[in-house]
C-alpha positions in Angstrom: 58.9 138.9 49.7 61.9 138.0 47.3 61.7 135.0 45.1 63.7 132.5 46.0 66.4 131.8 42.9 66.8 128.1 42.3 69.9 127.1 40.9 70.0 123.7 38.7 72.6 121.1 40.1 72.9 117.3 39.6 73.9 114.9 41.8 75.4 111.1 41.3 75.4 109.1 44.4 76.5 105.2 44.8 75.3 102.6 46.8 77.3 99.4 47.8 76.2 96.6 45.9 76.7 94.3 48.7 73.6 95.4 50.2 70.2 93.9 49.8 68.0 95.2 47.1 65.4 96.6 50.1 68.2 98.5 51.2 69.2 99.7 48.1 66.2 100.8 47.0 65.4 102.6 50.5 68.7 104.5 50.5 67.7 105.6 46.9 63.8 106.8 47.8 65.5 108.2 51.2 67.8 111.1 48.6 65.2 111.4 46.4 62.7 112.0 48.8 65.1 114.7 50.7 65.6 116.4 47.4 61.7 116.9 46.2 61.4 118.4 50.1 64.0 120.9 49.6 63.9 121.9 45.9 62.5 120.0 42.5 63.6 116.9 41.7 63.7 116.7 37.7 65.1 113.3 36.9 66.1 110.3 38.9 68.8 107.8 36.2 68.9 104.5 37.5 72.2 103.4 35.9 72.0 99.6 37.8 75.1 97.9 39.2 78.3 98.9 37.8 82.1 97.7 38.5 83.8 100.9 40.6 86.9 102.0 38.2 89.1 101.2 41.3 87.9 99.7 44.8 86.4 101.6 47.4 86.3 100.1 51.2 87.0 96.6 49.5 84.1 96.9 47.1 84.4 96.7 43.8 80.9 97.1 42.4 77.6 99.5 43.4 74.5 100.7 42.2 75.0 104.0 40.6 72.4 107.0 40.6 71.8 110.3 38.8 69.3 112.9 39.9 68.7 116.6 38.1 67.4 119.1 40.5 66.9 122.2 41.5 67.4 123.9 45.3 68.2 127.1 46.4 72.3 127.3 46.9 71.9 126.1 50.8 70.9 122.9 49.8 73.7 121.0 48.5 75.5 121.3 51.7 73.0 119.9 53.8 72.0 116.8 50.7 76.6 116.2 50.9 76.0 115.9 55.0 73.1 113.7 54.5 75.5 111.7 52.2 78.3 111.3 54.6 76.4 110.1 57.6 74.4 107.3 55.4 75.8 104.0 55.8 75.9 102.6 52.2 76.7 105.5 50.4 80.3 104.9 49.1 80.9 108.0 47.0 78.7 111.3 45.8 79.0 114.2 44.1 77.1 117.5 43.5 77.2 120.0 40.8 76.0 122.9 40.3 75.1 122.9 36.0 75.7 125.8 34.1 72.3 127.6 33.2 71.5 127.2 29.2 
């Protein structure tokens, strides 16, 4: 049986700020837990609450996340549909890094 190849990819993810911290915190264990399942979660940055560079559903502030990881290339599309259907997730990104 092949190997599976796992590419490395980062994610950034942020959380409305209006929320309570349980909230917040669930939300965060809910992506990081869906990531170790599907790949190898390397690093989790809690960067705290931030002001938004310009407001996003009448927010200006949220709790702002970066996570190294590696997944096979199926992944990312299903952790960006997992994004969109969260309530409390007001923007996200994932990229695929460059290997060294």
């Amino acid at each position: 049986m092949a190997e599976k190849i796992l590419n490395s990819y980062e994610t950034i993810f942020i959380i409305d700020a209006t929320l309570d911290e349980e909230t917040v915190t669930a939300l965060k264990d809910k992506f990081t837990t869906l990531i170790e399942q599907n790949g190898e979660l390397e690093s989790v940055d809690e960067w705290g609450k931030r002001r938004l560079a310009y407001e996003i559903n009448d927010r200006t502030e949220g709790f702002y996340y970066l996570v190294n990881f590696k997944a096979d290339s199926e992944f990312p599309k299903e952790l960006e549909r997992q994004y969109k259907i969260t309530e409390g997730i007001l923007r996200t990104i994932v990229i695929r890094k460059d290997e060294e």
